[in-house]
C-alpha positions in Angstrom: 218.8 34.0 44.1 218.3 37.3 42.2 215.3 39.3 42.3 215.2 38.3 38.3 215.5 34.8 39.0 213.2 35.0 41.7 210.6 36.5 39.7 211.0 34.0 36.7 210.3 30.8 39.3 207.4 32.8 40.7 206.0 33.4 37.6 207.0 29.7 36.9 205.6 28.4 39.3 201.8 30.8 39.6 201.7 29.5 35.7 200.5 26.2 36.4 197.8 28.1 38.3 196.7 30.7 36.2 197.9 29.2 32.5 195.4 32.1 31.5 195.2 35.1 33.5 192.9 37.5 32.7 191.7 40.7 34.0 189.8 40.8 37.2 187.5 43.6 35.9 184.7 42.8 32.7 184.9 45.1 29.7 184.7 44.8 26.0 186.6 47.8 24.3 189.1 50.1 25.8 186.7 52.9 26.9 184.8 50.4 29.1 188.2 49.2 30.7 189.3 53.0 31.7 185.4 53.1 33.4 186.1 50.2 34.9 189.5 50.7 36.7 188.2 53.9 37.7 184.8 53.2 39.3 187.1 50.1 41.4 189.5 52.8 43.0 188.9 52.1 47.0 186.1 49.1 45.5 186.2 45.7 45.2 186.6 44.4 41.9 183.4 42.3 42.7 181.0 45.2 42.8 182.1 47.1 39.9 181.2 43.8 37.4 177.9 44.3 39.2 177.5 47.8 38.5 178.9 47.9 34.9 176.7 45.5 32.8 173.5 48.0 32.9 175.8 51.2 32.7 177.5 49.5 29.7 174.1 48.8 28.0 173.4 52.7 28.7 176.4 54.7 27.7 178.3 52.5 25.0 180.6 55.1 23.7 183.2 57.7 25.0 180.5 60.4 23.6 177.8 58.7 25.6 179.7 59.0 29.1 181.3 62.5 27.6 177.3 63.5 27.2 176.0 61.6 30.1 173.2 63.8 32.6 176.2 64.0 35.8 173.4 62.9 38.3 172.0 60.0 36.2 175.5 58.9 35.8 176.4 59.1 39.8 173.3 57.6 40.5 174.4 53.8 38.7 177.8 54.2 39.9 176.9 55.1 43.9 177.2 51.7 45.1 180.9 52.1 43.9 181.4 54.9 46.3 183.1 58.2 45.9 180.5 58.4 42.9 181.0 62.4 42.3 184.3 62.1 41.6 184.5 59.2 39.7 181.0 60.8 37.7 183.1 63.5 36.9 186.6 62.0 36.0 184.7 59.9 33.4 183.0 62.7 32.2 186.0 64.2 31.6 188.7 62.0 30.4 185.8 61.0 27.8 185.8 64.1 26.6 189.4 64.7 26.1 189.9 61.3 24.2 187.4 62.8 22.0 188.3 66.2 21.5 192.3 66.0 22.3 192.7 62.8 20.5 190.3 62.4 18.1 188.2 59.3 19.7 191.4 57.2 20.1 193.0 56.0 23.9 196.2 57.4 24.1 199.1 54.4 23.8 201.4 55.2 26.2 201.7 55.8 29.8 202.7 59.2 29.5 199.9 60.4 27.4 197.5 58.2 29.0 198.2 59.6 33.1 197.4 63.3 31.0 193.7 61.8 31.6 191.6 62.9 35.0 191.2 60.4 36.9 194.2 58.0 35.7 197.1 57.5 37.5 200.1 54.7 36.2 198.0 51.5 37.8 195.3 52.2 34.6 198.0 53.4 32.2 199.7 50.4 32.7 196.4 48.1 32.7 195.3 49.8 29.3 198.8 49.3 27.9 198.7 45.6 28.6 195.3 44.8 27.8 194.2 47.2 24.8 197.5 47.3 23.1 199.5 44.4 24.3 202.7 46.1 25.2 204.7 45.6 29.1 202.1 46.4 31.6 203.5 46.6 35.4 200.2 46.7 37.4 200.8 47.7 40.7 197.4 47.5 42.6 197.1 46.5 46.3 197.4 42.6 45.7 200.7 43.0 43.6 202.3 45.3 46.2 201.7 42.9 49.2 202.9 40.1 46.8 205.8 42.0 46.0 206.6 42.6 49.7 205.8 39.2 50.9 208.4 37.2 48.2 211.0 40.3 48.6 210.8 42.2 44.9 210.6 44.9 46.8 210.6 46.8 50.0 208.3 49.7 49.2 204.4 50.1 49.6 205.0 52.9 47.6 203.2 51.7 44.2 205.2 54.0 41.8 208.9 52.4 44.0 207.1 49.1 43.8 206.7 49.6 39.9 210.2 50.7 39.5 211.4 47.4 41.3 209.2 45.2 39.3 210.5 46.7 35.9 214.2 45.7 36.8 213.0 42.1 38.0 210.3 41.0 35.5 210.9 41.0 32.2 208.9 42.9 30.1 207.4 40.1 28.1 205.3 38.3 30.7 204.9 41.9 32.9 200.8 41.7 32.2 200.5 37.8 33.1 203.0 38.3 36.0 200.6 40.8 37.5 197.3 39.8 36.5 198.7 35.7 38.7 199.4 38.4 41.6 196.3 39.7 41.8 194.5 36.2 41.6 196.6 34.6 43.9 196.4 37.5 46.0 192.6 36.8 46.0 192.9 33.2 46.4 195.9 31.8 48.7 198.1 34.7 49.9 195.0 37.0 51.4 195.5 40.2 53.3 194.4 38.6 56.0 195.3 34.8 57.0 197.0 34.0 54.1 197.0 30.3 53.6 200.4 29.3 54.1 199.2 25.7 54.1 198.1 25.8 50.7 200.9 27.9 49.4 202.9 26.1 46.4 205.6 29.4 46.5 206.6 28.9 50.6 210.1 28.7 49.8 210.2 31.6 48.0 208.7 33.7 50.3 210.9 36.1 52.0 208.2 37.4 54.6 208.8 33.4 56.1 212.5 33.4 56.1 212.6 36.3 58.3 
């Protein structure tokens, strides 16, 4: 079986899952997505939808978080940890969306990594969700996935990105990710993945080693 084929019956089979996938992270516009993905760097997608309702009902607008007093902003964002740097990324890449281009979230990856603060894992998130175009999101559930049913051989996310382009096709790149992540969460865990439970066993290539 091909890596392409492969990836189709994965994606096959984690449809009858996740019909649906959406993104782990809440947000209602494209400036609170980029927020988002940055506060969960090295956090749990679980405390940054705690954190972001009452810093969304603050600062609403990129010219809100461009504005924002630096130590009120760090101080709703702590529990997310590595709050200075995070404060000031989002400081900053607000401020050039507004003032490099003109209000509007750059639509492409190589435009959108120009921002501080985003690397290809939120380029490729915004591409998928704001503007519906391939999205290969290569965050730490996706990686082990990857590893685990033999897309890849790299931890490396921007190798693991590369590998995923050549196997899944571009159409259902966002959904394909987005099922990685959840049944990263769910089933195959870190941690004791639950082989028991696993409806992709003889796919997986860690097994058949």
């Amino acid at each position: 079986m091909t890596a392409k084929e492969k990836a189709l019956q994965i994606n096959k089979e984690l449809e009858k899952i996740y019909p649906d996938p959406v993104c782990a992270l809440g947000f209602n516009n494209g400036i609170e997505l980029l927020v988002a993905v940055r506060l969960s760097a090295q956090c749990t997608d679980k405390r940054v939808n705690e954190v972001t309702p009452a810093l969304f009902a603050k600062y609403k607008t990129a010219e809100d978080f461009a504005n924002a007093d630096i130590e009120e902003l760090e101080g709703m964002i702590k529990s997310c940890g590595f709050y200075h740097d995070k404060a000031k990324s989002i400081k900053e890449f607000c401020r050039m969306i507004i003032d490099v281009y003109g209000g509007v979230i750059p639509d492409t990856i190589d435009e959108l990594v120009k921002l501080p603060g985003v690397g290809r894992k939120t380029a490729n998130l915004v591409m998928g969700e704001l503007y519906g175009k391939e999205s290969y999101v290569c965050d730490t559930h996706c990686i082990r996935l990857s590893n685990r049913f033999g897309l890849t051989k790299s931890k490396d996310p921007a190798v693991v990105e590369k590998d995923l382009r050549a196997a899944v096709p571009p159409e259902i790149s966002g959904d394909f990710c987005h099922r990685f992540v959840w049944y990263g969460r769910d089933v195959c865990t870190a941690r004791n993945p639950k082989c028991d439970k696993c409806s992709l066993k003889y796919l997986c290539a860690e097994k058949a080693k």
